[in-house]
ZAKOLPA-868782 format. One record per residue (C-alpha): x, y, z; residue in one letter; residue number from 1. Coordinates in nm, 3 decimals, always signed. Layout:
REM ZAKOLPA-868782
+---------+---------+---------+--------+--------+
|    east |   north |      up | badren | kedren |
+---------+---------+---------+--------+--------+
|       X |       Y |       Z |      A |    NUM |
...
+---------+---------+---------+--------+--------+
//
This chain:
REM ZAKOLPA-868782
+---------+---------+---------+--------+--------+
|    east |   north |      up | badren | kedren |
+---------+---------+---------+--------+--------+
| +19.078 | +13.692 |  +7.781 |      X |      1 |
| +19.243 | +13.735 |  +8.100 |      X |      2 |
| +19.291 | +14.160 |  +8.260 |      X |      3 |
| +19.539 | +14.226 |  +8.543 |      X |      4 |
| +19.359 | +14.467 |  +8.783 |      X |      5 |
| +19.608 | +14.726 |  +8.968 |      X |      6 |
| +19.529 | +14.789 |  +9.318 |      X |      7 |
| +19.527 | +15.140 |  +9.446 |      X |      8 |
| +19.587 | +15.223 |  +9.782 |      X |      9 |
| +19.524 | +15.013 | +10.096 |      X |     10 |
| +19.127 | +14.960 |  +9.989 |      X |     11 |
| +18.886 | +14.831 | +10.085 |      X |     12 |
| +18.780 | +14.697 |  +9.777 |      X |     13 |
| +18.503 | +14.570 |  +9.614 |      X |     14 |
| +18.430 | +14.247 |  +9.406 |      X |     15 |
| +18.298 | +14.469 |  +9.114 |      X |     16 |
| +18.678 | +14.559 |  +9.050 |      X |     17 |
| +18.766 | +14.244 |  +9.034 |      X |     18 |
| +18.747 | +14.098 |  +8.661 |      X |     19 |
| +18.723 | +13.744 |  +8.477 |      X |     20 |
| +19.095 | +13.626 |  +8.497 |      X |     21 |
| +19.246 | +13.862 |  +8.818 |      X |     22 |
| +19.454 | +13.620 |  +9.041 |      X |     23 |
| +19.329 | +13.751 |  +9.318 |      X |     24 |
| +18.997 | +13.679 |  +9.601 |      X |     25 |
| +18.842 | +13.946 |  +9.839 |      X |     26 |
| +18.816 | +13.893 | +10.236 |      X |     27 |
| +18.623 | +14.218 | +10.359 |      X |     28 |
| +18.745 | +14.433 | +10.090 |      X |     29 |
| +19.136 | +14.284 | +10.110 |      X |     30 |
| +19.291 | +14.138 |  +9.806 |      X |     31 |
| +19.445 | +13.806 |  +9.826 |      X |     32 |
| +19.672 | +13.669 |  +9.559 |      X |     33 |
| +19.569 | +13.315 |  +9.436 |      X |     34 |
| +19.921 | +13.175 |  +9.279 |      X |     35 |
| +19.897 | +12.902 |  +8.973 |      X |     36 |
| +19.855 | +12.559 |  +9.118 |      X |     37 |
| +20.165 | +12.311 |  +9.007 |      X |     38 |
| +20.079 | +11.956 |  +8.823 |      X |     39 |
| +19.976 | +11.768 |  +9.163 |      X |     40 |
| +19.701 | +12.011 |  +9.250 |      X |     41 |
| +19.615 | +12.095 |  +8.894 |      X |     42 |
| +19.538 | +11.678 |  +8.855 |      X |     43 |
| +19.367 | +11.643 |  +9.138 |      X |     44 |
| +19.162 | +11.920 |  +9.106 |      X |     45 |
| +19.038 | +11.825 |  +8.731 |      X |     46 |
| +18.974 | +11.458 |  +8.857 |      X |     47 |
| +18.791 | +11.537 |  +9.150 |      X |     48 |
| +18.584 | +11.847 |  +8.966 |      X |     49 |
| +18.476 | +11.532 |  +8.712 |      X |     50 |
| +18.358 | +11.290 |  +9.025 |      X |     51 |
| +18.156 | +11.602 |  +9.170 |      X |     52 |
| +18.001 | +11.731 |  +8.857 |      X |     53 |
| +17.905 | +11.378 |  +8.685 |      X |     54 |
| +17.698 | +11.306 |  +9.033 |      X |     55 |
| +17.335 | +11.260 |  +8.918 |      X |     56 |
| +17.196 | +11.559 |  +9.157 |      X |     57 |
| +17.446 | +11.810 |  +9.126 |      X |     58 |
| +17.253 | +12.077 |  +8.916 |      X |     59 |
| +17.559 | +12.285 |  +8.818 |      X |     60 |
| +17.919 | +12.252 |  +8.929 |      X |     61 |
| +18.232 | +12.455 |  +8.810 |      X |     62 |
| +18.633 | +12.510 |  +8.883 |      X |     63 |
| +18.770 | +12.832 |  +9.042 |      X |     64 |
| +18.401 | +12.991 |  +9.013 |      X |     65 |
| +18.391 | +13.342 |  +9.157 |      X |     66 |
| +18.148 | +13.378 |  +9.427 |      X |     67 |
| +18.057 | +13.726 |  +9.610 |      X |     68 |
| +17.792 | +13.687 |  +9.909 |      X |     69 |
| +17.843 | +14.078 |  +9.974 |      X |     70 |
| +18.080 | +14.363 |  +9.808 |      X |     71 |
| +18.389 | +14.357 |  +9.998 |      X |     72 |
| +18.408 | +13.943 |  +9.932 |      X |     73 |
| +18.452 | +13.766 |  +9.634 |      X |     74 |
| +18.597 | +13.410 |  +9.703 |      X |     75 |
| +18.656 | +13.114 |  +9.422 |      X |     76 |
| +18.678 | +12.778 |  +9.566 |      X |     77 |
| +18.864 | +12.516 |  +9.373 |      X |     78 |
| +18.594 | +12.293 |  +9.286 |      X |     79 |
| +18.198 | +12.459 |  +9.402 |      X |     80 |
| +17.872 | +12.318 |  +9.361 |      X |     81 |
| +17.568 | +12.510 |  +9.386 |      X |     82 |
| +17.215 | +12.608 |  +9.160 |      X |     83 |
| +17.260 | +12.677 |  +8.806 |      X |     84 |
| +17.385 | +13.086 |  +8.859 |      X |     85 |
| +17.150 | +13.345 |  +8.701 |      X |     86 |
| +17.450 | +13.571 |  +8.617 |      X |     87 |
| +17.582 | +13.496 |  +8.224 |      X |     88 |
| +17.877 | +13.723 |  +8.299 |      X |     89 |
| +18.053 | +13.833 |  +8.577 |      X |     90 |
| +18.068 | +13.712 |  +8.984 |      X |     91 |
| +17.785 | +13.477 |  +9.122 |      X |     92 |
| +17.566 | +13.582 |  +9.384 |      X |     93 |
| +17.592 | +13.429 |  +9.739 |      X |     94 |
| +17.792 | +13.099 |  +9.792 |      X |     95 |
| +17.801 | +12.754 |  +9.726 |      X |     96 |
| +17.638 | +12.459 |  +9.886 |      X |     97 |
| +17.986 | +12.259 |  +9.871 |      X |     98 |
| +18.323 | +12.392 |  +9.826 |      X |     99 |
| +18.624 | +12.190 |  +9.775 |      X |    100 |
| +18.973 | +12.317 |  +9.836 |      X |    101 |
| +19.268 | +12.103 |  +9.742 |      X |    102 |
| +19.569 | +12.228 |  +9.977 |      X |    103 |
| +19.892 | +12.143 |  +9.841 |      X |    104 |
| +20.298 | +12.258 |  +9.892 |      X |    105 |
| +20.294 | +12.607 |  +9.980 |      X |    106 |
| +19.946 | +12.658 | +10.118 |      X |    107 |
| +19.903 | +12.970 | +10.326 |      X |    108 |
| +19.724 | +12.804 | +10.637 |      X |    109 |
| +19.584 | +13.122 | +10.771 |      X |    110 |
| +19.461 | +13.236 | +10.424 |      X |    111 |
| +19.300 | +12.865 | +10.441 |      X |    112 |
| +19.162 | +12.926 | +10.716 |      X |    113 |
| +19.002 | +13.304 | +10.642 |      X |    114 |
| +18.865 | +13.134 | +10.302 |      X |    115 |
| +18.665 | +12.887 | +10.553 |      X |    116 |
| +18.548 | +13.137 | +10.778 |      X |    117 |
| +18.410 | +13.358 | +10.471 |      X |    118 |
| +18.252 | +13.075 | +10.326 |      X |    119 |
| +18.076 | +12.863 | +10.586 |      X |    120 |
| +17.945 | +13.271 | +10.742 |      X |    121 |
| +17.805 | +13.337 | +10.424 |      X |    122 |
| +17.586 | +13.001 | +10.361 |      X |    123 |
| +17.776 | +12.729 | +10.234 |      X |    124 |
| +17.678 | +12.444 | +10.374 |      X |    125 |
| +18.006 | +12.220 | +10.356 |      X |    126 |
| +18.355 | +12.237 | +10.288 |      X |    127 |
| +18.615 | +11.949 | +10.194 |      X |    128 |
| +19.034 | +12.045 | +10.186 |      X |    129 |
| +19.149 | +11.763 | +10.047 |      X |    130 |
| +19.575 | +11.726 | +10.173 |      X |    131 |
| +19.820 | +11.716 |  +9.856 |      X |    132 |
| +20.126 | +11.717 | +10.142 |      X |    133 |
| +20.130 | +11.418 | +10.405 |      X |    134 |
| +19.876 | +11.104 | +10.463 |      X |    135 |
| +19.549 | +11.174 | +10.178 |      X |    136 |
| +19.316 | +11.279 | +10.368 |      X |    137 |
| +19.003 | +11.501 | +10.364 |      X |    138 |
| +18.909 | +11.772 | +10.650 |      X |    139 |
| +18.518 | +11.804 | +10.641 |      X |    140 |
| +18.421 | +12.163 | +10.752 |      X |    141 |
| +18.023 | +12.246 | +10.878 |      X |    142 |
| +17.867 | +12.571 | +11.050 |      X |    143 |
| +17.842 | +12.488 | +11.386 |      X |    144 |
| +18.029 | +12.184 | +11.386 |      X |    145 |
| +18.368 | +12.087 | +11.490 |      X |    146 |
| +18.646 | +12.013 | +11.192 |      X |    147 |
| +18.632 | +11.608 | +11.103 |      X |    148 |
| +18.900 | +11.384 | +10.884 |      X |    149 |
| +18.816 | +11.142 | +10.663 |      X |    150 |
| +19.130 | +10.893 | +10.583 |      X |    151 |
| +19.199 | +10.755 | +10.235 |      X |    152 |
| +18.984 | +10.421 | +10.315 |      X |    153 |
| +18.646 | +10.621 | +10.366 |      X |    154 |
| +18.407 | +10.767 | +10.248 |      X |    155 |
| +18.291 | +11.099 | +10.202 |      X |    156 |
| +17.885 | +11.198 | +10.191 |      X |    157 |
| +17.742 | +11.577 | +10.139 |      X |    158 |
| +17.339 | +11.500 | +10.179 |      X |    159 |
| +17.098 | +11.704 | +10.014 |      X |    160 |
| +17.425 | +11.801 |  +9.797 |      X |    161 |
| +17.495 | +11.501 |  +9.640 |      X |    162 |
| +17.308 | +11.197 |  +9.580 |      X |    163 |
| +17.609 | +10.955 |  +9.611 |      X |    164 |
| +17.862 | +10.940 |  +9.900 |      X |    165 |
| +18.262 | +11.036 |  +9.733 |      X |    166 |
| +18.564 | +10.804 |  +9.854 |      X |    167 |
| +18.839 | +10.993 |  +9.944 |      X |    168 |
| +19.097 | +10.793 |  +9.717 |      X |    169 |
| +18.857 | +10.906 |  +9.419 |      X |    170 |
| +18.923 | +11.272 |  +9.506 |      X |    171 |
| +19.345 | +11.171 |  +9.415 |      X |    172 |
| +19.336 | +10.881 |  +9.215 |      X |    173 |
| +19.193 | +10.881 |  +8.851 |      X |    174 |
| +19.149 | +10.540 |  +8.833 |      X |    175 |
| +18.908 | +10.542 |  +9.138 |      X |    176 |
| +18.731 | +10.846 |  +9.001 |      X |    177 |
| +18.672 | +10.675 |  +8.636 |      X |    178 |
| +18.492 | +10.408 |  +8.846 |      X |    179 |
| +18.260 | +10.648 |  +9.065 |      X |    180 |
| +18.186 | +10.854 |  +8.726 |      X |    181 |
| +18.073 | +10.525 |  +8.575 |      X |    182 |
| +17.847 | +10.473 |  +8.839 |      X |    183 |
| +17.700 | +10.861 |  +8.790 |      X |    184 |
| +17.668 | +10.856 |  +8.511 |      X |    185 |
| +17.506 | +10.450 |  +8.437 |      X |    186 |
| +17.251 | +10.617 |  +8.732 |      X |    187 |
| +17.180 | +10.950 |  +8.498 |      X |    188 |
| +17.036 | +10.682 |  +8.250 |      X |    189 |
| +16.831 | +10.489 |  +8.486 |      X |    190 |
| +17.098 | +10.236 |  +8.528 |      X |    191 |
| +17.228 | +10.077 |  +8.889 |      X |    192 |
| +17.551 |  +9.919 |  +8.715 |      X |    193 |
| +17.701 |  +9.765 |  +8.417 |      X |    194 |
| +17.545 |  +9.435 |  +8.499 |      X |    195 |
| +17.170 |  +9.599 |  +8.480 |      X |    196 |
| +17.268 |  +9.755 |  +8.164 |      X |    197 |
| +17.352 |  +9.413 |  +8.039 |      X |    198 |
| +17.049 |  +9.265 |  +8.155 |      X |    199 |
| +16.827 |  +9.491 |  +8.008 |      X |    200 |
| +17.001 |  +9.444 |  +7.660 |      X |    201 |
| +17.007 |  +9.074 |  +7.694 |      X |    202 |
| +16.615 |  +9.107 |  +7.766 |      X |    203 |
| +16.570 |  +9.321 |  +7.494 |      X |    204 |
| +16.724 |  +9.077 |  +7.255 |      X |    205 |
| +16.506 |  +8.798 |  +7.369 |      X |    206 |
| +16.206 |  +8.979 |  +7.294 |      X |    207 |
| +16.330 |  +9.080 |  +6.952 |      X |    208 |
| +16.398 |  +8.714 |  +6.918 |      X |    209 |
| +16.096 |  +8.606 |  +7.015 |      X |    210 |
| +15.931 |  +8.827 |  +6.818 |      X |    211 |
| +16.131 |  +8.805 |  +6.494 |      X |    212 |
| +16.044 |  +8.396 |  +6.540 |      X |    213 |
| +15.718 |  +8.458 |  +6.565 |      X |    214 |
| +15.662 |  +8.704 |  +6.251 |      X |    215 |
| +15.897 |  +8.399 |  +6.051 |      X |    216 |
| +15.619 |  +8.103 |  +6.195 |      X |    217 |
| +15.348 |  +8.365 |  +6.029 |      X |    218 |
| +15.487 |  +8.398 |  +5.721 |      X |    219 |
| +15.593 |  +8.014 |  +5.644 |      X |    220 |
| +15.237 |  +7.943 |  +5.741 |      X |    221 |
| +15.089 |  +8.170 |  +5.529 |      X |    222 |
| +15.358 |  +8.027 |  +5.253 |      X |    223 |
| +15.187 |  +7.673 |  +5.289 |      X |    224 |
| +14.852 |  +7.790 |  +5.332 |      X |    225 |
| +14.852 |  +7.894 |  +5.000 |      X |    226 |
| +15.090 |  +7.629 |  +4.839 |      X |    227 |
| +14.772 |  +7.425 |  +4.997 |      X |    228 |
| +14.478 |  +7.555 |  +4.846 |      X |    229 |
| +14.666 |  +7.623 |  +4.519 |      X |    230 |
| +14.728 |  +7.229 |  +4.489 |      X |    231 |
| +14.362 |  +7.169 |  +4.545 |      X |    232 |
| +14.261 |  +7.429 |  +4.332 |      X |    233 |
| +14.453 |  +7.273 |  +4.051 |      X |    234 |
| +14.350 |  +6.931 |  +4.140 |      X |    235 |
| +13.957 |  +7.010 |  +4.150 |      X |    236 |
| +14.058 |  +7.146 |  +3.790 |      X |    237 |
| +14.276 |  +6.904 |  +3.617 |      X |    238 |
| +14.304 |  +6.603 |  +3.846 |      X |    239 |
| +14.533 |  +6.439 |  +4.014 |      X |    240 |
| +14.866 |  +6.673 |  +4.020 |      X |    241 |
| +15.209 |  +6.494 |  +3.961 |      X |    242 |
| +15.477 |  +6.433 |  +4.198 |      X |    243 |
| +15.704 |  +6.679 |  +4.057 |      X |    244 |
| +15.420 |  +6.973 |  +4.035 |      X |    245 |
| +15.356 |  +6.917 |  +4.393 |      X |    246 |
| +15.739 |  +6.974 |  +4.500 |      X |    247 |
| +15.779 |  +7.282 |  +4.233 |      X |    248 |
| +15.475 |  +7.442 |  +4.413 |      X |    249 |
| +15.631 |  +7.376 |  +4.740 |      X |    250 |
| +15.937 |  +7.559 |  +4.662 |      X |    251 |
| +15.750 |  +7.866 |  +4.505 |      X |    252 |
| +15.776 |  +8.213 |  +4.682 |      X |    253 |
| +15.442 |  +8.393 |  +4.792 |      X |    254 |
| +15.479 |  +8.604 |  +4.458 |      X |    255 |
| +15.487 |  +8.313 |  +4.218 |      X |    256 |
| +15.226 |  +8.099 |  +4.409 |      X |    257 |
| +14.979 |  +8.413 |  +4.359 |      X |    258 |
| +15.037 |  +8.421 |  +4.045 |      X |    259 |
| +15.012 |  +8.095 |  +3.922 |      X |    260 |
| +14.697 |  +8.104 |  +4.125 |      X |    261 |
| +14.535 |  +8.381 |  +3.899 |      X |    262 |
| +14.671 |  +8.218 |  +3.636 |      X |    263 |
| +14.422 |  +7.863 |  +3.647 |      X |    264 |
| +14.132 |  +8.064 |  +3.564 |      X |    265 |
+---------+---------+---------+--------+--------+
//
């Protein structure tokens, strides 16, 4: 269910009047409208929420999740990753660890810009805009730290984050991302690639083998063993056995050689 909240006045205003659904963020109490995105950023931003969240040591992830660090802020990256929030309903506390903002045609720079500022003074710890419009291309955002790119050819690392570095091109491309989500998830299963997975399989298989060969040399030994001692038990009791008695005890199951071996006495 979505609500459209009506602004009164100039504000300030606080997140708590914000609700589920409202197209709109908070910068010290100021509302800021957050339009639809159009098919390029809404692709992108479902491909690259699916590379983040399927990395083994993300512990939660989510898409345009509403964040409040104090009252007057309430800001919703497009793609966050942070701990698993406490809140079942309504905004989550503080900020994330990463935030991922996917700037395409239209993008209000100096909004951009005030989203950064809120997030990175509030506690998260990185922040990737990944460029819809011109060259692909990532700018990496740290406190402290002066604004880095990352071109289409690189790769993209958030330590203590994530456990395994990002390449840009999977952030745009969903072929690229299908292959880094393989990877996540193969390592969620205790697996460093399709060829270990293979391995361990084709291991697995030789020890059934081995094992099913083994259990068929027990039984066809046991099978003569008693085709054996029933021929000399019939032997000791009537004599010499015939050439044709010999071969239909050597055919016999285990069933019929037991019972033709109660059978002599």
């Amino acid at each position: 269910m979505t609500h459209k909240t009506k602004f009164l006045g100039n504000g300030p205003f606080r997140a708590d009047q914000l609700h589920d659904g409202d197209r709109y963020e908070l910068s010290s109490g100021n509302p800021i409208y957050c339009a639809p995105g159009g098919p390029d950023h809404a692709t992108s931003n479902l491909t690259g929420g699916a590379v983040i969240a399927t990395d083994p040591d993300v512990e939660w992830a989510g898409i345009d999740a509403g964040y409040t660090p104090d009252s007057g802020t309430l800001r919703a990256p497009d793609i966050a990753v942070g701990a698993q929030p406490n809140e079942q309903h309504g905004w989550i506390k503080g900020t994330p660890k990463l935030a991922i903002e996917y700037a395409g045609k239209g993008q209000n720079e100096d909004q951009l810009a005030d989203k950064i500022a809120d997030l990175l003074g509030s506690g998260t710890q990185l922040i990737w805009v990944v460029r819809l419009i011109g060259p692909r291309r990532v700018e990496i955002y740290a406190p402290g730290k002066p604004k880095r790119i990352a071109r289409v050819n690189e790769e993209l690392t958030a330590p203590g984050i994530l456990r395994n570095s990002v390449p840009v091109a999977a952030l745009y491309d969903r072929k690229v991302a299908k292959d880094v989500m393989l990877r996540n998830l193969l390592q969620e299963h205790g697996y460093t690639s399709l060829e270990a997975v293979e391995a361990k399989g084709e291991a697995k298989g030789r020890v059934a083998g081995k094992a099913e060969g083994e259990a068929k040399g027990r039984a066809e030994g046991e099978l003569k063993g008693r085709a054996l001692t029933l021929k000399r038990q019939l032997a000791r009791r009537f004599g010499k056995l015939p050439q044709w008695a010999k071969e239909r005890i050597d055919a016999a199951n285990s069933e019929q050689l037991e019972i033709w071996a109660d059978e002599i006495f």
